[in-house]
C-alpha positions as CSV (number, residue, x, y, z in Angstrom):
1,X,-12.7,13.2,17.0
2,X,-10.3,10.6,17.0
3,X,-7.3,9.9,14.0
4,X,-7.0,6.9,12.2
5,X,-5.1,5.3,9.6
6,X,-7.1,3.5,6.8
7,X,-4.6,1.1,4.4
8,X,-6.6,-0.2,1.5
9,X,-5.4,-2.7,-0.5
10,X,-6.8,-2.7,-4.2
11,X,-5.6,-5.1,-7.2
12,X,-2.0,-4.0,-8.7
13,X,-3.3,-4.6,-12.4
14,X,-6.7,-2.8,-12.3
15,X,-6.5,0.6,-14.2
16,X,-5.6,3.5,-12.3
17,X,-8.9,5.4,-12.9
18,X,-10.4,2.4,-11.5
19,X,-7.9,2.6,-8.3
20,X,-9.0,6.2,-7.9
21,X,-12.0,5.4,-8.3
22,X,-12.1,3.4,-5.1
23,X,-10.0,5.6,-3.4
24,X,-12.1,8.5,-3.9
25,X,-15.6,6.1,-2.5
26,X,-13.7,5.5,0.6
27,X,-13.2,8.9,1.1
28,X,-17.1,9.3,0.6
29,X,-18.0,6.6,3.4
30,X,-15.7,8.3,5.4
31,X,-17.5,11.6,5.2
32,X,-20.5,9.8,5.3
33,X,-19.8,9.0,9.1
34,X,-19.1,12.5,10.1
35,X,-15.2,12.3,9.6
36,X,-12.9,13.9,7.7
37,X,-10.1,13.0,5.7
38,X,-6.8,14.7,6.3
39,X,-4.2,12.7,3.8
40,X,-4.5,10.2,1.3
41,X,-1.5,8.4,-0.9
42,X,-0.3,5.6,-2.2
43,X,2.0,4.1,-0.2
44,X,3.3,1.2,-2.1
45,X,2.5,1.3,-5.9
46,X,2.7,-2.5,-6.7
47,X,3.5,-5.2,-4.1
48,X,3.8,-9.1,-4.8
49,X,1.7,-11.0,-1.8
50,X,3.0,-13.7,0.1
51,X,-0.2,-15.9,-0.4
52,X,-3.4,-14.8,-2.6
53,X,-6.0,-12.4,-2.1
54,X,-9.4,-12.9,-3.6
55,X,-7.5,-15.0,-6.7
56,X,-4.8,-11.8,-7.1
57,X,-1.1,-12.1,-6.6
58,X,-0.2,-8.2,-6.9
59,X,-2.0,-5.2,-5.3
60,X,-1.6,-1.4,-4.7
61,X,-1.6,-0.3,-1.1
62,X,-3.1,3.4,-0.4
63,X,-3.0,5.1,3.0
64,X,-5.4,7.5,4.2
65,X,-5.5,9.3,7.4
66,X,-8.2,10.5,8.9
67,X,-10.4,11.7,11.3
68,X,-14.1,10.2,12.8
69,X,-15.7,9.8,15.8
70,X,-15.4,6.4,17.7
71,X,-18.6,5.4,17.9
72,X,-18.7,5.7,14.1
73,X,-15.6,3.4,13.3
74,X,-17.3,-0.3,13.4
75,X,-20.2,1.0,11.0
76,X,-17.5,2.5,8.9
77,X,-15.7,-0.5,8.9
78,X,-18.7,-2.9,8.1
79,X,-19.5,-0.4,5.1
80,X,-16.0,-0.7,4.0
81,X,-15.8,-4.8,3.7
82,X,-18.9,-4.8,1.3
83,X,-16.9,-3.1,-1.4
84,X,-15.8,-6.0,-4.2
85,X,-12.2,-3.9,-5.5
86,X,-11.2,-3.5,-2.3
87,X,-9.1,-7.2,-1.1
88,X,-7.9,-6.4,1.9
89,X,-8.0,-3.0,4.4
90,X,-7.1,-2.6,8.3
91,X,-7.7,0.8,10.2
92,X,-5.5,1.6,13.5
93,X,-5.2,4.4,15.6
94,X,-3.2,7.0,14.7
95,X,-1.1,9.8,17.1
């Protein structure tokens, strides 16, 4: 099992049960591909872009380490673009 970071980006002005909401599938697709999570915050709470995502100008950025096997990360990934509240998320390795 490998560890990764997972930074989500999700619209600054949605509600926060909304934000959680999305969090929290993540976190399910994650599991879903035999990993685990180990940590999950928000790391900045409301962040102006410097250019527009998706028609927003604010979002919230949450980080979530974790743990999955590489052969499951680019199905993970794919699985992760098709969600509409997400605008913008990047996984790297982690240590």
């Amino acid at each position: 099992m490998n560890k990764y970071e997972l930074v989500t980006v999700l619209d600054a002005n949605s509600p926060q049960e909304e934000k959680e909401t999305v969090v929290k599938e993540a976190a399910e697709i994650i599991k879903k591909y035999k990993g685990k999570v180990i940590n999950n915050r928000v790391w900045v709470e409301k962040s102006k872009f410097s250019f527009r995502l998706k028609k927003r100008n604010e979002g919230t950025y949450y980080l979530t380490n974790f743990e999955m096997p590489g052969e499951m990360l680019s199905p993970f990934r794919n699985e992760l673009r098709l969600s509409d509240k997400i605008l913008r998320s990047s996984v790297i390795r982690g240590e």
